[in-house]
C-alpha positions, -999 to +999 in steps of 0.1 A: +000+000+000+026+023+007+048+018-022+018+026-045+010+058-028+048+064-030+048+057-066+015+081-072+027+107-050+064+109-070+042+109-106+022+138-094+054+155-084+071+149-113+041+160-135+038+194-115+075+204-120+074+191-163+042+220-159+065+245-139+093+244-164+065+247-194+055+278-177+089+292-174+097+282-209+072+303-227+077+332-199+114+333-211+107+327-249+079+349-251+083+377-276+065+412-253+052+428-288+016+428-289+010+407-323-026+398-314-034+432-336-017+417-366-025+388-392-002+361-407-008+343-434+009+307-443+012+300-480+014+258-490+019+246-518+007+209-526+014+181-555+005+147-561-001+129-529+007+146-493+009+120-465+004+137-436-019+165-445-043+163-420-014+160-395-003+192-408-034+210-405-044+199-373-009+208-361-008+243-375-048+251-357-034+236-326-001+254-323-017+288-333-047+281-308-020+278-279-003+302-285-026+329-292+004+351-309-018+364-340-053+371-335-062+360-371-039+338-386-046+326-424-036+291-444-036+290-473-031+260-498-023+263-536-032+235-557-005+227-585-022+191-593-028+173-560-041+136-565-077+127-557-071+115-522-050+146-512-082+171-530-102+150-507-090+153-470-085+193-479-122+195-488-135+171-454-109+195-436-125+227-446-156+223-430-137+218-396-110+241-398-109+277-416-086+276-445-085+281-485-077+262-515-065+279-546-054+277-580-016+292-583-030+316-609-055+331-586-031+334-552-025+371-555-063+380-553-070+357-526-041+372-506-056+406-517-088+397-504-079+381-473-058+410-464-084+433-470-061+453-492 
């Protein structure tokens, strides 16, 4: 009995100073300039077959939810002949997560429009 209270006791521990060092880590690394004001935009382009696109996705909506840097950040894809599969996942993605798909002919409107230029 007392080992496994040891044993829970020394995992809580452990798991409150891994949370303590996460805090200091983005205190230290933490730019001070107030980006939340600003966009960003993150231009992709895709060909053929992409593996780990929804990995991607998922991991760019969760880094920017965290880290609530830029108060409107914008992905978008350009298409240069992506497989069947690949046009696929981007289309079931889009109704989850808030991104666009364009031709490479048409990028410099959509930037234009997204920007609100």
């Amino acid at each position: 009995m007392n080992n496994t209270l040891l044993v829970i006791i020394v995992f809580l521990c452990s798991l409150g100073v891994f949370y303590v060092i996460n805090l200091l880590q983005n205190f230290i690394f933490t730019d001070n300039t107030d980006f939340k004001k600003y966009s960003k935009i993150k231009v992709v382009t895709l060909s053929g077959h992409v593996e780990n696109l929804e990995y991607l996705i998922r991991k760019h909506f969760a880094k920017n939810k965290r880290k609530k840097r830029f108060k409107d950040t914008k992905l978008i894809f350009i298409d240069t002949g992506v497989d069947r599969e690949t046009n696929n996942i981007l289309k079931k993605m889009r109704k989850t997560y808030n991104f666009t798909i364009c031709e490479k002919n048409k990028i410099y409107d959509i930037i234009k429009k997204k920007l609100n230029i």
